[in-house]
N, C-alpha and C positions, 0 to 999 in steps of 0.2 A: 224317643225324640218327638217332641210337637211339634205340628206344625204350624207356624204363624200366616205362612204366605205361599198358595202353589200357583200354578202354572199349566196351562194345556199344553204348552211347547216350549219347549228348550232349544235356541239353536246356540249349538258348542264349538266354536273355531279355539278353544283352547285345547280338551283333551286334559291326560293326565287326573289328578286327584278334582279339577272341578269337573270332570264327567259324572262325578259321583256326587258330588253336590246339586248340579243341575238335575239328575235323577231322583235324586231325594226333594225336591219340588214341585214334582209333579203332581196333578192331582190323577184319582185313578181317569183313565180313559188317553192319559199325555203321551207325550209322545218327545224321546230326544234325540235331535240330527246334530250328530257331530260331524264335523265337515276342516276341521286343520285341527294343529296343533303347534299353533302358537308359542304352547311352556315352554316346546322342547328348544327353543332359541332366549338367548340370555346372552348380556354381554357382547363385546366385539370381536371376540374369540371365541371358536368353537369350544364346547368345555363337556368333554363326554362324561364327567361324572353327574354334569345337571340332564343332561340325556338320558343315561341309564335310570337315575332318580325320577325323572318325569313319567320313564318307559313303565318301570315300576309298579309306579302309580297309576297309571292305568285300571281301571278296576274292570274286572270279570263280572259277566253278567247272566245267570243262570235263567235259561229259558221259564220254566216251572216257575220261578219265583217271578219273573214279569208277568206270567200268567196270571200267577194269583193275584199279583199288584196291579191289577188293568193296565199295565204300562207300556212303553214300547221304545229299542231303540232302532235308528238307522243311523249311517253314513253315508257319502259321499266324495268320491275325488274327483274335480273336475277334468282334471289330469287325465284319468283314466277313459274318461268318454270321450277324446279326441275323435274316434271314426261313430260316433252317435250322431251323424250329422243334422238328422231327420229330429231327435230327440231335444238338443240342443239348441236348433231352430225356435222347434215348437215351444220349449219350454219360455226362451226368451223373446221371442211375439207374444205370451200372457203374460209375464213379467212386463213388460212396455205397454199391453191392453191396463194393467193394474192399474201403472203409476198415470196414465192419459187418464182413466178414473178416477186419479185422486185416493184408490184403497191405501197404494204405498208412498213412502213420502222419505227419501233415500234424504241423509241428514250430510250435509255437506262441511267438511272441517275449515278446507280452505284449498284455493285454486292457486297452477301453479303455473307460467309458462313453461312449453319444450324446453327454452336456455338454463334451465333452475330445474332440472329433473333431480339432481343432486339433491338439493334442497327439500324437495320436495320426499324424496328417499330415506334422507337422514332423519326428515319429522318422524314418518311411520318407525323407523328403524329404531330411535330413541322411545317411541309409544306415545307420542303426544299430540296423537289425535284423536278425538272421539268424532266418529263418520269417516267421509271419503275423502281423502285427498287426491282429486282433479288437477290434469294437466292439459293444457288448451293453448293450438298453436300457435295463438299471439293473444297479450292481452290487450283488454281497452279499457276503454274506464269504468263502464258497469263491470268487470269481476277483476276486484283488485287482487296483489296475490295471496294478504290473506282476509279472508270473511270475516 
């Protein structure tokens, strides 16, 4: 397979069959953090056969052959570092030093009031945001509800 286009970093909040696609982009030295998995939800009903199909897909990843590929994966659940307090702190005081730098620049979809959480649930829930959808306890007129 060529490659046309790689990548130092992969972040994967999908999982399943593009965990293996975003690995396959990488150039040697890259590195891919999966961190959700998104596939495995579909629909507005649970549907354990796109579950099991996603779980599937999944691809294995043989240490030796990351070796030899200078590659590298990790994950993350945020879930899980609940008693990291000290970790968690510190991680998101550089995260906030970034973006007051200006390194990161978080892409905003659309703001929503508290009274329209709903609203604002159903967007992400149907997939039709690219960025964050923000909700802020009352609006004004500089952030309308949608950007």
């Amino acid at each position: 397979m060529k490659k046309t286009f790689c990548v130092d970093i992969v972040l994967d909040p999908l999982s399943g069959s593009d965990t293996k696609k975003g690995y396959q982009l990488l150039k040697p030295m890259g590195k891919i953090i999966a961190f959700g998995g998104a596939n495995f939800i579909s629909g507005e009903k649970r549907n354990y056969w796109s579950i099991i199909k996603n779980y599937l897909s999944i691809p294995s990843f043989n240490g030796m052959k990351m070796m030899v590929d200078n590659k590298s994966l990790s994950g993350f659940h945020l879930g899980k570092l609940a008693g990291e307090r000290k970790l968690l702190t510190d991680a998101f005081l550089d995260l906030l030093q970034m973006y007051k730098d200006g390194k990161i620049k978080p892409r905003i979809d659309s703001v929503f009031p508290f009274e329209k959480i709903g609203d604002a649930m159903q967007k992400m829930y149907n997939r039709q945001n690219i960025g964050k959808v923000i909700l802020v306890p009352e609006m004004t007129r500089d952030n309308e509800e949608e950007k």
